[in-house]
C-alpha beads as a LAMMPS data file, in Angstrom:
LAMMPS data file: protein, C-alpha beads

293 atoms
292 bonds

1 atom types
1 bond types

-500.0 500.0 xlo xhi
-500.0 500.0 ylo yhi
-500.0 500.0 zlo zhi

Masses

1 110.0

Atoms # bond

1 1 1 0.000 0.000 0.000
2 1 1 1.186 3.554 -0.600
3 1 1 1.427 6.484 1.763
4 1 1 0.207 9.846 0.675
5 1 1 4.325 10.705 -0.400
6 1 1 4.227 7.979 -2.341
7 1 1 4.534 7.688 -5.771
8 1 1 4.360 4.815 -8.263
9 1 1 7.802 5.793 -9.743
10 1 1 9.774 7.360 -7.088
11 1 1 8.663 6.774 -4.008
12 1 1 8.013 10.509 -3.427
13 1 1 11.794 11.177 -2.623
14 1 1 13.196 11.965 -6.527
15 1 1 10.889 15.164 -7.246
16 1 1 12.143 19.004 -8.118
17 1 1 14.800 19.649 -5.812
18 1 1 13.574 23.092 -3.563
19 1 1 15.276 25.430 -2.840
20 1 1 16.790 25.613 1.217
21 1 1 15.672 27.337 3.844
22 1 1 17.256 30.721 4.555
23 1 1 19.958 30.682 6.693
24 1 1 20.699 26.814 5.696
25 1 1 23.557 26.520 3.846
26 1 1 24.822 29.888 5.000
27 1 1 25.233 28.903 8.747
28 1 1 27.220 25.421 7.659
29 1 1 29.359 27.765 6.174
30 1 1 29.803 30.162 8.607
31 1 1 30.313 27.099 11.093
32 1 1 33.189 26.385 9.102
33 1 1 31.112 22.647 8.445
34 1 1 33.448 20.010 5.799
35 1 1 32.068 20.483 2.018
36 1 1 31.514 16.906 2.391
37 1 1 28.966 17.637 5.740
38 1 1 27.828 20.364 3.616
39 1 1 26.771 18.332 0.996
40 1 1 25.248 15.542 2.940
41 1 1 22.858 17.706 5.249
42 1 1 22.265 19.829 2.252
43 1 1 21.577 16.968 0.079
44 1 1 19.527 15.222 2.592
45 1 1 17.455 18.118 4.048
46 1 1 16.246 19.137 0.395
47 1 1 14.940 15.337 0.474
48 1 1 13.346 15.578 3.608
49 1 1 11.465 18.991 2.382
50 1 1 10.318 16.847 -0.324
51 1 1 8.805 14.359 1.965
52 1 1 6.734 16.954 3.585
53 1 1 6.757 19.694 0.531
54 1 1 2.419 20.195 1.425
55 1 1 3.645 21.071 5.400
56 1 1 4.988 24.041 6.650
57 1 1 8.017 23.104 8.143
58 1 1 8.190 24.735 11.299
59 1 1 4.784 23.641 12.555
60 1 1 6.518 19.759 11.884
61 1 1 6.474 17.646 15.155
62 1 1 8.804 14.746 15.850
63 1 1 6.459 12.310 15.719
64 1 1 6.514 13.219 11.954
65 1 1 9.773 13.053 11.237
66 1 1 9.891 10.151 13.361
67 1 1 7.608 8.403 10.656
68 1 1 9.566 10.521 7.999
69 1 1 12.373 8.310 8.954
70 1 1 10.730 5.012 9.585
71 1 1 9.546 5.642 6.124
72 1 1 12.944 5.657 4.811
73 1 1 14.125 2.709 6.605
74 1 1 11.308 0.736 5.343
75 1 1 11.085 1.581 1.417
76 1 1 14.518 3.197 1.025
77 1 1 16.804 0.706 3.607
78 1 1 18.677 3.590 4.774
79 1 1 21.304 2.139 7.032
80 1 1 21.790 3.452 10.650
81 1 1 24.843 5.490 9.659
82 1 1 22.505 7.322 7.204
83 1 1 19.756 7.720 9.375
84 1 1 22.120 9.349 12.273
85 1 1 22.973 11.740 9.246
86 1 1 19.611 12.412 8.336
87 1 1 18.778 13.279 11.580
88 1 1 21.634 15.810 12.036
89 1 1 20.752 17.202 8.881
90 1 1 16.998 18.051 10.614
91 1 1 18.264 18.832 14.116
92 1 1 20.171 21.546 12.182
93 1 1 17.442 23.117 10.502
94 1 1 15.188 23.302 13.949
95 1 1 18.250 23.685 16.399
96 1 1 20.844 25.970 14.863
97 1 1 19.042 27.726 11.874
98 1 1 15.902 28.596 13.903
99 1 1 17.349 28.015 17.427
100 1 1 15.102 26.531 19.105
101 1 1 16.300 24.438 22.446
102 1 1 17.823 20.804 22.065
103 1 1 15.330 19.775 24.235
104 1 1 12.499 20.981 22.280
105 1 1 13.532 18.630 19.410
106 1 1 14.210 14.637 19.905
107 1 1 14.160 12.246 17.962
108 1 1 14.260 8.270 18.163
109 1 1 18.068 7.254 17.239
110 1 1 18.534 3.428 15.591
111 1 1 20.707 1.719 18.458
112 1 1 24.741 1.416 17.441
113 1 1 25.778 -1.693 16.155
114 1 1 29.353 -2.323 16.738
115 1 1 31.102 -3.581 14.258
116 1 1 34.909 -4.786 14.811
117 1 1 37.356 -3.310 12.007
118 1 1 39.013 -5.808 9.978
119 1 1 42.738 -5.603 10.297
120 1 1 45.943 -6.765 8.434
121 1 1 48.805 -8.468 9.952
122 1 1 51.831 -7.045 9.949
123 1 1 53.238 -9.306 7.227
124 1 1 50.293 -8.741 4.945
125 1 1 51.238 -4.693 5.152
126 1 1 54.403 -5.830 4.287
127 1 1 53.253 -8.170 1.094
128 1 1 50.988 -4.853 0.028
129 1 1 53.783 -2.705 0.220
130 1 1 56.054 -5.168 -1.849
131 1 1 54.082 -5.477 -4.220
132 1 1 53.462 -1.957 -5.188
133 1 1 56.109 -1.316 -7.475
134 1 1 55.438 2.285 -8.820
135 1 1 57.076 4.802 -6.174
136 1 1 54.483 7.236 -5.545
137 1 1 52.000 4.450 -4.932
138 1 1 54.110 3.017 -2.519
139 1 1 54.669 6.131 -0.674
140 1 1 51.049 7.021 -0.496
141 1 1 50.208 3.656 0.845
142 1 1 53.446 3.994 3.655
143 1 1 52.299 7.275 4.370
144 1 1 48.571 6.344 5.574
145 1 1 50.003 3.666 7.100
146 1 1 53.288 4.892 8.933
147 1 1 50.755 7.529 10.742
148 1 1 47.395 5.849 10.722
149 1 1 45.734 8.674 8.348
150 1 1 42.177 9.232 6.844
151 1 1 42.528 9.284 3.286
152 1 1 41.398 12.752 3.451
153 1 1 44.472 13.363 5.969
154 1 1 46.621 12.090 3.278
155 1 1 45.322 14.029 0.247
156 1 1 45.356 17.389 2.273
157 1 1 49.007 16.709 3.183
158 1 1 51.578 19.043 2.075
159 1 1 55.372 18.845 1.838
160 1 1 55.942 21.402 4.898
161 1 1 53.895 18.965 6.928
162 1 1 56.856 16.360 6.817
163 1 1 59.207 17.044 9.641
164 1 1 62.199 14.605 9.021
165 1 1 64.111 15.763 12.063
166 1 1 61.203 15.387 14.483
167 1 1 60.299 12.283 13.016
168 1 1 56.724 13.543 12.932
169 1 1 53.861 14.615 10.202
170 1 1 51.553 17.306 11.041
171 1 1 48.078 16.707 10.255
172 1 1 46.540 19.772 9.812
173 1 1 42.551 20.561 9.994
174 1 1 41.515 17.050 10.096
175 1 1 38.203 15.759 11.504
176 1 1 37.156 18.046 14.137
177 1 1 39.085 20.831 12.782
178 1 1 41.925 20.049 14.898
179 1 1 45.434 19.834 14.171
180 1 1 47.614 16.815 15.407
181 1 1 51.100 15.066 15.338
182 1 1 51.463 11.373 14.390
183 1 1 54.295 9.254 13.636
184 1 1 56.640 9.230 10.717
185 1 1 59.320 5.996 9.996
186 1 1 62.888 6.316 8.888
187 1 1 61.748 3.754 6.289
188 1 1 59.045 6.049 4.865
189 1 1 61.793 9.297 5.441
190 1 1 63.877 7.333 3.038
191 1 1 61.065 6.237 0.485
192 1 1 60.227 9.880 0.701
193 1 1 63.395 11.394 -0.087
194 1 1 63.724 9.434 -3.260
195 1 1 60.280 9.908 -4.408
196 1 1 60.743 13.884 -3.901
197 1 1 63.583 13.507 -5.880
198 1 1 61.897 11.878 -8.976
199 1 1 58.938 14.108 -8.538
200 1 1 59.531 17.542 -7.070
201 1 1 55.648 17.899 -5.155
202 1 1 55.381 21.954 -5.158
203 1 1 52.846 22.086 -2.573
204 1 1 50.775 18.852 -1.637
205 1 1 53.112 16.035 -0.859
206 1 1 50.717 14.198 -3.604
207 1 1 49.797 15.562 -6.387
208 1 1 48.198 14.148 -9.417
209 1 1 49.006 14.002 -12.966
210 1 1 47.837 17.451 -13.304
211 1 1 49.087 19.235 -9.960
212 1 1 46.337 19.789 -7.275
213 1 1 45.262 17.298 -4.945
214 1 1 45.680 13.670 -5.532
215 1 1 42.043 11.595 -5.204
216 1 1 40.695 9.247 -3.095
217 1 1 39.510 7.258 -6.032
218 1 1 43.003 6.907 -7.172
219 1 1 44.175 5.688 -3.662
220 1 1 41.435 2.929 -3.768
221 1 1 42.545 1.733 -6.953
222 1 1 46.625 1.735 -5.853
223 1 1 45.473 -0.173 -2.724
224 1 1 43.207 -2.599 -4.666
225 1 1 45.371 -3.492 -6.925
226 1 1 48.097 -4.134 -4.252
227 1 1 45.867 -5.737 -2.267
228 1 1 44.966 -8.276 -5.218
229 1 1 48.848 -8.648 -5.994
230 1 1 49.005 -9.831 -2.424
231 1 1 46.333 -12.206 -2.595
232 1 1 44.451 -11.441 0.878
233 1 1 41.182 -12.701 0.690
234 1 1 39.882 -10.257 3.209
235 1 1 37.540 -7.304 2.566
236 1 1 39.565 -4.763 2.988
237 1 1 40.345 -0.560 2.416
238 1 1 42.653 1.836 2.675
239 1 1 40.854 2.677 6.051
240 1 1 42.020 -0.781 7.345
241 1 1 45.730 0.225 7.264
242 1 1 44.530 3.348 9.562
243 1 1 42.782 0.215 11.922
244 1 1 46.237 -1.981 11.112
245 1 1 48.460 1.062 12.717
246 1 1 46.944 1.182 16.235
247 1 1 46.203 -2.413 16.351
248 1 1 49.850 -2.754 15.596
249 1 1 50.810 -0.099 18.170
250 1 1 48.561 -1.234 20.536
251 1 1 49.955 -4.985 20.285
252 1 1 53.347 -3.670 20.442
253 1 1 52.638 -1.734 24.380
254 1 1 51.832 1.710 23.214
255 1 1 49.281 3.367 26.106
256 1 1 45.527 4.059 24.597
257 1 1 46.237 7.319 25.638
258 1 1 48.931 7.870 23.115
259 1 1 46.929 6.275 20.153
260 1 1 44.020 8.380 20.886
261 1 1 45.936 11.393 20.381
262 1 1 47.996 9.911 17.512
263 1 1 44.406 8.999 15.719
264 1 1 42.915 12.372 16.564
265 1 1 40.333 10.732 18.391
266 1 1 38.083 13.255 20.697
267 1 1 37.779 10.231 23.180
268 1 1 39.304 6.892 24.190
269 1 1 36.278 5.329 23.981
270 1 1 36.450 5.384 20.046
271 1 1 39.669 4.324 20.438
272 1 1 39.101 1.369 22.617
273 1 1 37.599 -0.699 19.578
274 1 1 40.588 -1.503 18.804
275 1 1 41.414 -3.070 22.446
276 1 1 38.871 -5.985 20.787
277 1 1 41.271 -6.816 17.569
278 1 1 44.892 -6.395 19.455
279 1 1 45.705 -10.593 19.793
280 1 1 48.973 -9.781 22.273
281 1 1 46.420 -10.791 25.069
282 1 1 44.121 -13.285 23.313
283 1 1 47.595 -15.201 22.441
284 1 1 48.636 -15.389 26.183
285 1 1 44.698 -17.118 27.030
286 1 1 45.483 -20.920 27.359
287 1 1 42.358 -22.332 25.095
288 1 1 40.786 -25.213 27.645
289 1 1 40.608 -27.657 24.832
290 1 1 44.518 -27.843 25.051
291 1 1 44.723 -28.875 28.488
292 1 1 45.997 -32.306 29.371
293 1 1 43.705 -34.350 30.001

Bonds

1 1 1 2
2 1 2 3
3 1 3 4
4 1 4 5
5 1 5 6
6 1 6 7
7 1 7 8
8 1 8 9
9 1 9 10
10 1 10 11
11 1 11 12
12 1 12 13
13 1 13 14
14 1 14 15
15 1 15 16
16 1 16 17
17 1 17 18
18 1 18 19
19 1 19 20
20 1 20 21
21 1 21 22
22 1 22 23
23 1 23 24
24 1 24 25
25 1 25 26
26 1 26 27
27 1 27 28
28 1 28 29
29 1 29 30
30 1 30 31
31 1 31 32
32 1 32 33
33 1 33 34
34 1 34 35
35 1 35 36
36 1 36 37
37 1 37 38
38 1 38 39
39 1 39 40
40 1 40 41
41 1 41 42
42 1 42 43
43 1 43 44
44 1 44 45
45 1 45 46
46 1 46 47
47 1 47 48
48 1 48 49
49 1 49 50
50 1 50 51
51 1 51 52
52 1 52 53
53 1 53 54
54 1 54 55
55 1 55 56
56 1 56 57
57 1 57 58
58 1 58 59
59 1 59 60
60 1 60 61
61 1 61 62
62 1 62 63
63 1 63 64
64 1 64 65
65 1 65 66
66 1 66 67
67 1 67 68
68 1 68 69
69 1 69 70
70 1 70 71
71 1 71 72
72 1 72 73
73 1 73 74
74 1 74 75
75 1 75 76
76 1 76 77
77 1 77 78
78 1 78 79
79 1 79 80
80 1 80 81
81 1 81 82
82 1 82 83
83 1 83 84
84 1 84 85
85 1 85 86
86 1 86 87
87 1 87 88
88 1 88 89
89 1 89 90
90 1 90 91
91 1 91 92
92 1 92 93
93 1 93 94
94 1 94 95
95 1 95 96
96 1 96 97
97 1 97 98
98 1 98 99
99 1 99 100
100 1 100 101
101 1 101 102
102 1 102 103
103 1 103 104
104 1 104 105
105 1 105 106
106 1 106 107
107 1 107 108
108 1 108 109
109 1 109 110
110 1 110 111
111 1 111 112
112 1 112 113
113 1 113 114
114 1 114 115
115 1 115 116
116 1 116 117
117 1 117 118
118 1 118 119
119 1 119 120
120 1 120 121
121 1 121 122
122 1 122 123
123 1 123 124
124 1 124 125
125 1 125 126
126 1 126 127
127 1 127 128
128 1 128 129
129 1 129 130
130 1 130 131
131 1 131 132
132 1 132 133
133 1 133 134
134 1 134 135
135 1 135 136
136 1 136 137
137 1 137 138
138 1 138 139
139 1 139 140
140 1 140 141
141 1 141 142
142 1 142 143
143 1 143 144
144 1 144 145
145 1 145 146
146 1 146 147
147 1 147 148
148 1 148 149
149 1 149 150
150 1 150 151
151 1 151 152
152 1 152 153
153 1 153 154
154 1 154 155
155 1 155 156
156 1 156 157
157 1 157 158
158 1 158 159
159 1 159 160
160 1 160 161
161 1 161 162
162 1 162 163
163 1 163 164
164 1 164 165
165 1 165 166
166 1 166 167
167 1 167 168
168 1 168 169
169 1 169 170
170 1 170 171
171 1 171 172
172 1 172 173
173 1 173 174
174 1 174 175
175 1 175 176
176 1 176 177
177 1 177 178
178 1 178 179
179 1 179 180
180 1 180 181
181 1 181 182
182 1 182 183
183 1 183 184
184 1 184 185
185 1 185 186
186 1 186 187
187 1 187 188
188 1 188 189
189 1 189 190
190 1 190 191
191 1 191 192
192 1 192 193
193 1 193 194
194 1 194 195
195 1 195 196
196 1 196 197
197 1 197 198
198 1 198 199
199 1 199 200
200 1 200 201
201 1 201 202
202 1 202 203
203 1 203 204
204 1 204 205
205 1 205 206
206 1 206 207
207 1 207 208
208 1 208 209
209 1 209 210
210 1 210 211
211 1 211 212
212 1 212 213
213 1 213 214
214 1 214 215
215 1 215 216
216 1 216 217
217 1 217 218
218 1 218 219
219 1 219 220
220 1 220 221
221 1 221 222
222 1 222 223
223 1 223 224
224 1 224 225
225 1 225 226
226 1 226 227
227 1 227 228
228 1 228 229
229 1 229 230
230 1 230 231
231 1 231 232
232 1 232 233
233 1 233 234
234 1 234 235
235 1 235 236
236 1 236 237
237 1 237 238
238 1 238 239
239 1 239 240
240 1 240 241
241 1 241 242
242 1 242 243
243 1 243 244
244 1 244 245
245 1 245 246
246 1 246 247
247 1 247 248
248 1 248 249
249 1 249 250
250 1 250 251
251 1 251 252
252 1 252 253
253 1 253 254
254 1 254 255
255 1 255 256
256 1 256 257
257 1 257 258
258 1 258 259
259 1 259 260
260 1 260 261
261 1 261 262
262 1 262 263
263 1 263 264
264 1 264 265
265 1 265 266
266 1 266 267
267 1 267 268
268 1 268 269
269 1 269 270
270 1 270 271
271 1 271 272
272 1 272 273
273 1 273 274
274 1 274 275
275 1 275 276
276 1 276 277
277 1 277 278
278 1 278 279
279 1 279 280
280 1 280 281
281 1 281 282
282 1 282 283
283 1 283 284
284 1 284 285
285 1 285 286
286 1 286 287
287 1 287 288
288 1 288 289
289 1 289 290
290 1 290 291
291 1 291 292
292 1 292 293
């Protein structure tokens, strides 16, 4: 059966995209929000004034968007990392656009499901790395890895950022907006030197073909391919050599504390995931099926 925003061909969610609401996409930018945020709640708030484009929108309750939303789990399988989006996207509008009170506005959030990141040993980083022959490739991938960066860390990178005599890279407005230290290896400093020397960066450390920023797409498809070379048979991303690094550190002794801030982590309770996946204590757990009987 069909609800009244319903449609037989879309569902009621692919009609004219309206225009925002005054004030929208002015205060994300004023809040200094990540074009990628920006284009999310934007994006996503146009869909929800679709939804309810016969309602004035600030006489909306939350049991309506609560059934906006149970709607889109329902015909559209939004998953709960989408639907925590959405919901930002509409808290915005009622909360910081026309200020009204936190309180005044709640909504029903889909319970977190924790899911464990998948991780690579330390011998299958080193079969990836081997078997990316091209330079710059290798580089990029030692780079993410050697300081456990977002890919958008990595792209927004710049040649000052490398401090050789520190031993440290400085990651500069990542998530958050914050700026951080995290750890650079002689092996990369070496790797590095030679690959400045082939390619003379002028401003990001990696640039593509045309100067500017090198692209996440292109760092999929260097780490794919590596990762096929290889042949692991896990499902795997770059991300997983940012979950590889403090598994590795954390197996290795290093305090929470210190892989929080290496991360950029806001608490250790994001970081303690990884507390799950570290095997140094799992290994020293005597199984019960192995004692003598």
């Amino acid at each position: 059966m069909k609800n009244r925003h319903e449609s037989s061909s879309d569902h009621g969610w692919a009609r004219k995209v309206p225009d925002l609401p005054r004030g929208y996409l002015e205060l994300l930018q004023r809040k200094r929000y990540s074009q990628n945020t920006i284009s999310c709640y934007t994006n996503y708030f146009r869909q929800f004034m679709v939804y309810f484009r016969e309602t004035d929108l600030t006489k909306i309750c939350p049991r309506q968007i609560n059934q906006y939303i149970l709607d889109l789990i329902n015909y559209k399988h939004i998953s709960a990392s989408q639907q925590n989006q959405r919901i930002n996207a509409i808290k915005f509008y009622y909360e910081k656009v026309l200020g009204r009170k936190r309180e005044y506005y709640q909504l029903s959030r889909p319970r977190k499901v924790r899911k464990l990141p998948t991780v690579l040993t330390l011998e299958e980083v080193d079969r990836i790395l081997r078997m990316t022959e091209n330079l710059k490739h290798r580089c990029i991938l030692m780079t993410i890895y050697s300081g456990g960066l977002r890919r958008s860390e990595l792209i927004n990178l710049k040649v000052e950022d490398i401090d050789s005599q520190r031993m440290l890279m400085k990651i500069c407005g990542a998530k958050g907006r914050k700026d951080r230290f995290t750890l650079l290896s002689e092996r990369l400093v070496t790797e590095l030197r030679t690959y400045y020397m082939k390619y003379r960066p002028k401003t990001w450390l990696f640039e593509g073909q045309n100067g500017g920023r090198y692209s996440a797409a292109s760092i999929e498809k260097i780490f794919r391919d590596a990762v096929d070379r290889a042949r692991i048979n896990k499902y795997v991303t770059p991300h997983s050599l940012r979950h590889s690094f403090a598994t590795h550190l954390l197996e290795q002794g290093t305090n929470l504390r210190f892989i929080q801030e290496l991360l950029g982590h806001a608490s250790t309770r994001t970081t303690e995931v990884y507390t799950h996946v570290a095997s140094n204590a799992l290994m020293k757990i005597r199984n019960p099926l192995d004692n003598p009987r």
